[in-house]
N, C-alpha and C positions, 0 to 999 in steps of 0.2 A: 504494500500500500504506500505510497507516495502521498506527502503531507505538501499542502499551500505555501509556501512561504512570501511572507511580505517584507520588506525592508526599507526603512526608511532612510536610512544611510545616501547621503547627498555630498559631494563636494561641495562644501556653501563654509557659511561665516561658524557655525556652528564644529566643523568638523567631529571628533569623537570626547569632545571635552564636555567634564562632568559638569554641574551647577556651580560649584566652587569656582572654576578654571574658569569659566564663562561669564563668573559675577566679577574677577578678576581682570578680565580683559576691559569687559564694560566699563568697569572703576578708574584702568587708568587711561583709558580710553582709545584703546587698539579699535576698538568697534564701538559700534553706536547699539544700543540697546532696540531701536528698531531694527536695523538688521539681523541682528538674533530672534525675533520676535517673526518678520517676515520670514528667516529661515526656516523657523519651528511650524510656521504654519503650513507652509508648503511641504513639508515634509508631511504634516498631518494632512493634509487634502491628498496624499499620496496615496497612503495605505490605509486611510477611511473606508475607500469601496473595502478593501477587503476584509479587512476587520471588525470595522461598524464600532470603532473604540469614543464616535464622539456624541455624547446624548444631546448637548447643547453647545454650541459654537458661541464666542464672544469675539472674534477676530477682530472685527471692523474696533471695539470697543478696546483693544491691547496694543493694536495701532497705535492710536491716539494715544494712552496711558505711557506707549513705550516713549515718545517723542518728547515727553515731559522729562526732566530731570529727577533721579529718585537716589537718593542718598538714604540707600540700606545696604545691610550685609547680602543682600544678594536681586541686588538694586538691576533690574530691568532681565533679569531672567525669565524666559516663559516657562510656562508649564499645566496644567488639567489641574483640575479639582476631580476628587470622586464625586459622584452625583448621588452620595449621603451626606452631603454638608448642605446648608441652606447657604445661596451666597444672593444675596439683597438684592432683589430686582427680576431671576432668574427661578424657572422651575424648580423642584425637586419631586424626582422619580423613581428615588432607589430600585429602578433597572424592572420596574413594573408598569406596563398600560393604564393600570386600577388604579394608581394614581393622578389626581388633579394638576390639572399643569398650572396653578394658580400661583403667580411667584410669590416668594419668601421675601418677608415683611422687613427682616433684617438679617445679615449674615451670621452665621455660627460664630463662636466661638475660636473655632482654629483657622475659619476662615479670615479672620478677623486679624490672627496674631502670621499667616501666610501673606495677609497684603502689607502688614506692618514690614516683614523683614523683606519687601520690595519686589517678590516675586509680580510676575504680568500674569495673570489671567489668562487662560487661553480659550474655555470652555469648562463644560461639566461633561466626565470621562465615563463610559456606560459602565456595568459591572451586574452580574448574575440578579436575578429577582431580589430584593429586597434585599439585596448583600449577602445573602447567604450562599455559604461551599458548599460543593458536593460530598 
C-alpha cells in the first residue's frame, strides 16, 4: 500500500528554520516579518487540498498584523491555532459540524498569552471530533 504524501517544504524566506531561528532573523532584521508570514501561507495553500489541516483561514488578517512592528520574543512568527481555543472574532468547532459557527466573544486564555509573545495568527488548524484520539 502506498501512502499520500504532502510537503510543504518550499525554497522561500522560511527555509527549515524552527520558530526561535525565524523570531531571530525577524528581530534583527535579515527579513521582514511579512515575508515569513507570506511564506507560511503559501506553503499552507499548498498542502491544504491534501490534508484539509485549515478549519478557518485569517490570512488577509496576519498580513496586515505582520507589516506592523511587534517587539516580542517571537515577534512576527506565523503559525495555527488549534480550533479548541476560542480566539475573538472567529469560530470554534472543535473539529465537529454540530457545532455553531457563532464567533467567540473573547479569546482564551492561551490565546491571549500566544498573541502577547508576538506570534501572527494564521488560522484555526482542524483536528479529530471534538479533540478526541483514537
Amino acid at each position: 500500500m502506498s501512502e499520500k504524501m504532502a510537503s510543504a517544504y518550499c525554497n522561500d524566506v522560511l527555509g527549515d528554520l524552527d520558530g526561535v531561528e525565524l523570531a531571530e532573523l525577524i528581530k534583527v532584521g535579515d527579513i521582514k516579518a511579512v515575508e515569513a508570514i507570506e511564506s507560511a501561507i503559501t506553503r499552507a495553500q499548498k498542502v491544504n487540498p491534501s490534508i484539509n489541516a485549515i478549519a478557518t483561514e485569517t490570512f488577509e488578517q496576519a498580513l496586515i498584523q505582520g507589516r506592523n512592528s511587534i517587539n516580542a520574543p517571537f515577534g512576527g512568527v506565523p503559525s495555527f491555532i488549534k480550533d479548541t481555543d476560542d480566539v475573538e472574532g472567529l469560530p470554534t468547532f472543535f473539529g465537529s459540524r454540530a457545532i455553531s459557527n457563532k464567533p467567540a466573544d473573547k479569546s482564551s486564555k492561551f490565546v491571549m498569552l500566544y498573541d502577547a509573545m508576538g506570534f501572527i495568527n494564521l488560522g484555526k488548524s482542524t483536528l479529530p471530533e471534538l479533540g478526541l484520539g483514537i
